[in-house]
C-alpha positions in Angstrom: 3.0 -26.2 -9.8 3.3 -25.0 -6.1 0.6 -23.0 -4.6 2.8 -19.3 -4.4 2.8 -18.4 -0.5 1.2 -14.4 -0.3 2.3 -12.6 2.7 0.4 -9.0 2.4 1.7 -5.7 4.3 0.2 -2.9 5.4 0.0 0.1 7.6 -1.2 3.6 7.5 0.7 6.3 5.9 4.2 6.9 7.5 4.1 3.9 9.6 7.6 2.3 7.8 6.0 -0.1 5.3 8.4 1.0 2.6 11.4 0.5 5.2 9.8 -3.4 5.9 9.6 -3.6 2.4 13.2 -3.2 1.3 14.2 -5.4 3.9 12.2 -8.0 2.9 13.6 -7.3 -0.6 17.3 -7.2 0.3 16.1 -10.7 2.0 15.5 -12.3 -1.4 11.6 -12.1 -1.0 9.5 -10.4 -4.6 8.0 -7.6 -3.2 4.8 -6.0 -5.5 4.6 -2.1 -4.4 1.2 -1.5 -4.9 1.6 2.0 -5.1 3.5 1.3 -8.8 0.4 -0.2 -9.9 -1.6 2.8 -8.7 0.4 4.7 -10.8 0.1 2.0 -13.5 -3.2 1.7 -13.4 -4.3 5.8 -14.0 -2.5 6.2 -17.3 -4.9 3.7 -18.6 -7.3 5.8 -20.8 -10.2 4.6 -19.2 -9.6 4.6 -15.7 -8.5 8.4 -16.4 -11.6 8.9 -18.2 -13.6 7.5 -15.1 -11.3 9.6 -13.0 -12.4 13.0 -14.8 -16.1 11.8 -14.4 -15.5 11.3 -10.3 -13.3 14.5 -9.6 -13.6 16.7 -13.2 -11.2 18.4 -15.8 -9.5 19.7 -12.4 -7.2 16.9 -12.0 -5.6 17.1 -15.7 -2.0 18.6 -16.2 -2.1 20.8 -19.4 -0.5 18.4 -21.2 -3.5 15.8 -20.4 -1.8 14.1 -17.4 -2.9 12.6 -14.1 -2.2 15.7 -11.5 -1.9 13.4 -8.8 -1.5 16.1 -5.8 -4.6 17.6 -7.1 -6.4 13.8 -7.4 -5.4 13.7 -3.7 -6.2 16.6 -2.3 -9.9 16.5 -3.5 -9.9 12.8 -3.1 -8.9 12.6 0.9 -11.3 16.0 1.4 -14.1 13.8 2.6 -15.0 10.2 2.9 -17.1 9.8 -0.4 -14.3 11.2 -2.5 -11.9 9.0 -0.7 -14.9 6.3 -1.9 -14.9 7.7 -5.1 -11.1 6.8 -5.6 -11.2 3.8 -4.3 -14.5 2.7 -6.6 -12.6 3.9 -10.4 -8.8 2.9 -8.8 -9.0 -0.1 -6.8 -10.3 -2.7 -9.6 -8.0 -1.9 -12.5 -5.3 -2.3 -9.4 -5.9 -5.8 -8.5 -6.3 -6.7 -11.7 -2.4 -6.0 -12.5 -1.7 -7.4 -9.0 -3.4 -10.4 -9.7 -1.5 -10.5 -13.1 2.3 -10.1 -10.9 0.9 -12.8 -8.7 0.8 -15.2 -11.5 4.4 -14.0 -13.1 5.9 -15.4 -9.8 4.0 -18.8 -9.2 5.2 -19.2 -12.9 8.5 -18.3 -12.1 8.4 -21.0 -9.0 8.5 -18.2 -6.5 7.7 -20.3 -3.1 6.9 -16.8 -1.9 6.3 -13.1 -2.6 4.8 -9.7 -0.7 2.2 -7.4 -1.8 2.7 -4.0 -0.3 -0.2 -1.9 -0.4 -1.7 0.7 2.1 -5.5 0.2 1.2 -5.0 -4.1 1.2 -7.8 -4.6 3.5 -10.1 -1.7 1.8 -9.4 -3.2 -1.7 -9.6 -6.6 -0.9 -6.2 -7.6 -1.7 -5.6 -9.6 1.1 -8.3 -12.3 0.2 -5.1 -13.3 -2.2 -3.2 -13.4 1.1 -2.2 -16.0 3.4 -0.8 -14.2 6.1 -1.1 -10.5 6.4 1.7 -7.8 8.3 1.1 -4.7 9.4 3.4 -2.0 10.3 2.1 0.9 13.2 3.5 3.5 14.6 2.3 6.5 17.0 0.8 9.5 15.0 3.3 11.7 16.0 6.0 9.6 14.5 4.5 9.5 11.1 3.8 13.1 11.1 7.3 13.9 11.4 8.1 11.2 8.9 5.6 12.4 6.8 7.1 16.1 7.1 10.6 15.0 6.4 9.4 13.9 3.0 7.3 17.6 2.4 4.1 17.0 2.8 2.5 20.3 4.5 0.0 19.8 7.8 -3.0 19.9 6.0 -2.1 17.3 3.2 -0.9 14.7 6.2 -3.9 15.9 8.3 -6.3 14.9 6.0 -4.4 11.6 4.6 -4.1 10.0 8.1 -7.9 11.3 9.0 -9.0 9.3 5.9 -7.4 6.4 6.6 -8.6 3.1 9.1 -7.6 3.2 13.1 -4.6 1.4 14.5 -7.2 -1.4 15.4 -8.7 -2.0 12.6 -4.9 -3.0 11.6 -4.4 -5.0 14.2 -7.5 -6.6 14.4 -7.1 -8.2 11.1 -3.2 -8.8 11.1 -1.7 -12.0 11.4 1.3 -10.3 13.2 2.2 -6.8 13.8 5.1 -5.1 13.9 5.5 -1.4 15.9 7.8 1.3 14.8 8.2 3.3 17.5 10.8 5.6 15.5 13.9 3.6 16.2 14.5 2.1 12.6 17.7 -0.3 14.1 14.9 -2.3 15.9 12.4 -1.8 12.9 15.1 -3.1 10.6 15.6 -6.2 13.2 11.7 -6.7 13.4 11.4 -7.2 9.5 14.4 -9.6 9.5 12.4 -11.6 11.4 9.5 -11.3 9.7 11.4 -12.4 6.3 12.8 -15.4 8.0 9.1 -16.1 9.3 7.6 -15.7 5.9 10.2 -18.5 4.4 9.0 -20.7 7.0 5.5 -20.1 6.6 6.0 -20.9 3.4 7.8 -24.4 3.4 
């Protein structure tokens, strides 16, 4: 069986990975939005369970369900909540990753993308073979971020919780910038899909 080619992308919140993402999607390329698992992963029973121990009772619906604005806003207060997450959350997550990855080598994929904001913090992308990250200037993602109703605060403390724009960089195999222009983004992961296929020849 061929080795599956694993192209990882990332960026911090509001930078355009979504918009990357369905472009690389509507270019024929699997795309695995970690974010689903995320939300996969917490209605497990015991990664809720380990959830309630970490942040209490307080982030339970009354019917028993994840409240996952409450999970966030006490998670992203400080950096040892936002470790705390990451500790119950992140396992469980690339476990069901690591599951997807197989589907599509099954399915003789030659290639597929994980999408995931945290793939570095994770480790994720030590299943990747190249990784893409998507920046953009803070005040760009704010006023993404606001478009989608997110108040101040909420973005405030998700972008002050997450990595610098070098640590991105540092550790990308190519970077693309969003500058707010989504014609040129749109051009920018075109390329990157048609780079990806040749990478993985």
């Amino acid at each position: 069986m061929d080795k599956l080619f694993v192209a990882g992308l990332t960026g911090p919140i509001g930078a355009g990975k979504s918009a990357v993402a369905a472009v690389l999607t509507e270019a024929g390329l699997p795309v695995l939005d970690a974010d689903r698992l995320s939300r996969l992963a917490v209605k497990k029973k015991e990664v809720l369970d380990a959830l309630v121990d970490a942040f209490s009772a307080d982030i339970l619906l009354p019917d028993g369900a994840l409240d996952r604005a409450r999970l966030a806003q006490l998670a992203f207060a400080d950096p040892d909540a936002t470790a705390r997450l990451a500790a119950v959350t992140h396992p469980p997550i690339l476990a069901l990753a690591n599951q997807w990855l197989m589907r599509m080598e099954q399915a003789h994929e030659r290639a597929a993308v994980l999408e995931a904001p945290l793939l570095f913090e994770s480790g994720m992308d030590a299943r990747c073979d190249v990784v893409a990250v998507v920046l953009a200037p803070r005040a760009v993602r704010r006023a993404r971020l606001i478009e989608r109703g997110m108040s101040g605060e909420q973005i405030d403390a998700r972008m002050d919780a997450q990595q610098k724009d070098t640590y991105y960089s540092e550790r990308a195999t190519i970077v693309l910038h969003n500058d707010g222009d989504m014609d040129a983004l749109h051009k920018e992961a075109e390329a990157l899909a048609r780079q990806i296929r040749e990478w993985a020849k």
